[in-house]
C-alpha positions in Angstrom: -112.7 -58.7 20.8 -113.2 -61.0 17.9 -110.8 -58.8 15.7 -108.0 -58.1 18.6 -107.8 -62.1 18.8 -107.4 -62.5 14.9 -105.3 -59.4 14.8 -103.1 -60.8 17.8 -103.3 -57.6 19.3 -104.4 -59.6 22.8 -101.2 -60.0 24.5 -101.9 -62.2 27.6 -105.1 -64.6 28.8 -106.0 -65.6 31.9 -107.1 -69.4 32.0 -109.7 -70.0 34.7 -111.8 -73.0 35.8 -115.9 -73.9 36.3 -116.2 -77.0 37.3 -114.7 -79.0 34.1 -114.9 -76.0 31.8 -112.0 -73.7 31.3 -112.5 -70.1 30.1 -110.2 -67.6 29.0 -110.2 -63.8 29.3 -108.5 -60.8 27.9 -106.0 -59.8 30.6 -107.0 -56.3 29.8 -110.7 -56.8 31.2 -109.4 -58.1 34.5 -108.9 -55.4 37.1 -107.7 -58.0 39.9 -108.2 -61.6 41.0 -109.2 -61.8 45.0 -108.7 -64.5 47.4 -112.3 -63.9 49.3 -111.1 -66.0 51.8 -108.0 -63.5 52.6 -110.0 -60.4 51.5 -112.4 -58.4 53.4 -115.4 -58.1 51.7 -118.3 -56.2 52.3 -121.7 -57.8 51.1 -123.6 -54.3 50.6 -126.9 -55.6 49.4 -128.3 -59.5 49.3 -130.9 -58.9 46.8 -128.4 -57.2 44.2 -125.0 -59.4 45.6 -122.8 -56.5 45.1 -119.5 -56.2 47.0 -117.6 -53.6 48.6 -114.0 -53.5 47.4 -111.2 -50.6 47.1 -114.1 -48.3 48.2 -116.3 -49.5 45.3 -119.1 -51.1 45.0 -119.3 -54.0 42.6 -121.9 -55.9 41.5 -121.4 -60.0 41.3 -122.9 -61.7 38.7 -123.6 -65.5 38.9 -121.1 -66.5 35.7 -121.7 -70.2 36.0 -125.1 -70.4 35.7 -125.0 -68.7 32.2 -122.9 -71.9 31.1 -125.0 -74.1 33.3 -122.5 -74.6 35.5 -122.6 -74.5 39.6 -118.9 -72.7 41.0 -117.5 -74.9 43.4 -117.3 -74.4 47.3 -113.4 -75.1 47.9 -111.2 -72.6 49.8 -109.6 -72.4 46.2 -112.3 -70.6 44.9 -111.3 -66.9 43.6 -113.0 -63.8 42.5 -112.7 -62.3 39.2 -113.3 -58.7 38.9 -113.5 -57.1 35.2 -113.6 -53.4 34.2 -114.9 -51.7 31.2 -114.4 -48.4 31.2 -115.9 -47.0 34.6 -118.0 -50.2 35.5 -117.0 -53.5 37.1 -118.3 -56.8 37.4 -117.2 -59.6 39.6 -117.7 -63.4 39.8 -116.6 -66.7 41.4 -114.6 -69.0 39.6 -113.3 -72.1 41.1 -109.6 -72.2 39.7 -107.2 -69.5 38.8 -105.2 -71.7 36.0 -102.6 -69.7 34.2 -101.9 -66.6 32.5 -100.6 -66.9 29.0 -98.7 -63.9 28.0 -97.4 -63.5 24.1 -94.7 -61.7 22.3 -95.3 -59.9 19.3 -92.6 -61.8 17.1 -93.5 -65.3 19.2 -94.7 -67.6 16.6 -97.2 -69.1 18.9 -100.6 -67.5 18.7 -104.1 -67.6 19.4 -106.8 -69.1 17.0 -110.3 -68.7 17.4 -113.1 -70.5 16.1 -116.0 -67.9 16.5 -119.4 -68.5 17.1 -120.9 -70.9 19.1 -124.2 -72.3 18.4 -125.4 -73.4 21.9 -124.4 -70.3 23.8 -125.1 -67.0 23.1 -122.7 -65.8 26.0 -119.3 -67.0 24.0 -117.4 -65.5 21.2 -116.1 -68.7 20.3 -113.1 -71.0 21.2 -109.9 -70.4 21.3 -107.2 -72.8 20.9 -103.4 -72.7 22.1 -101.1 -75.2 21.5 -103.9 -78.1 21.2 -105.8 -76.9 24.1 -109.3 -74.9 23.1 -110.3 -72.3 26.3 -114.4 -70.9 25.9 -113.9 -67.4 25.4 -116.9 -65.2 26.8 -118.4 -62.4 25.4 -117.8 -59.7 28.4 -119.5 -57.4 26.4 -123.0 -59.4 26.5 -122.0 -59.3 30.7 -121.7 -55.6 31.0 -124.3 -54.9 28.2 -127.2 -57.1 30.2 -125.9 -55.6 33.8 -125.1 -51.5 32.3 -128.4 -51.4 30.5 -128.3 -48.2 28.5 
């Protein structure tokens, strides 16, 4: 991921909200955002927290607590639900923010600042005109839940 950012091959981020934090992801790891509010849901097993959705079942990871964090229990609370390859994730966040999209010739890109001493679960920052987003390594997220 590191080398798509500083390549600009990433061509649209999705900024969401934990508490005060905002994150950013790779458009192209999100599969859908649900209202779970609006959705039916399917809880298929407490112990695991996994979901039924579009006839699969998905697990949900607890996302905030990785970053310390506690998501929110508004009615504006979404679900996130990433895919890598054949395997999904999902999570709570508490604020769908914006997507970002880019042009190839737009001057205005991403920077990253990799690396992130105090968390292991981040790539780095990424800034866009004078804002920085945490960007999260999904890989670590599918790596620790797709043991292989």
């Amino acid at each position: 991921m590191l080398e798509q950012i500083q390549t600009n091959v990433v061509t649209a981020v999705l900024i969401i909200r934990i508490q005060d934090n905002e994150f950013c992801f790779d458009m192209n790891d999100i599969h859908t955002i649900i209202n779970p509010y609006r959705t039916k849901l399917s809880y298929v097993n407490d112990a695991k927290k996994m979901i039924t959705y579009d006839s699969t079942e998905v697990p949900i990871i607890d996302f905030a607590s990785y970053f310390s964090l506690e998501t929110g229990n508004g009615n504006d609370k979404r679900m996130l639900i990433l895919k890598k390859k054949k395997q999904s994730l999902s999570f709570f966040v508490d604020e769908v923010k914006e997507l970002i999209s880019f042009n190839y010739d737009c001057e205005e890109k991403l920077s990253l600042i990799p690396g992130v001493p105090d968390s292991p679960y981040l790539i780095g920052k990424v800034y866009f005109k004078g804002k920085s987003y945490l960007f999260p390594d999904i890989e670590y997220f599918f790596n620790n839940y797709f043991p292989n």
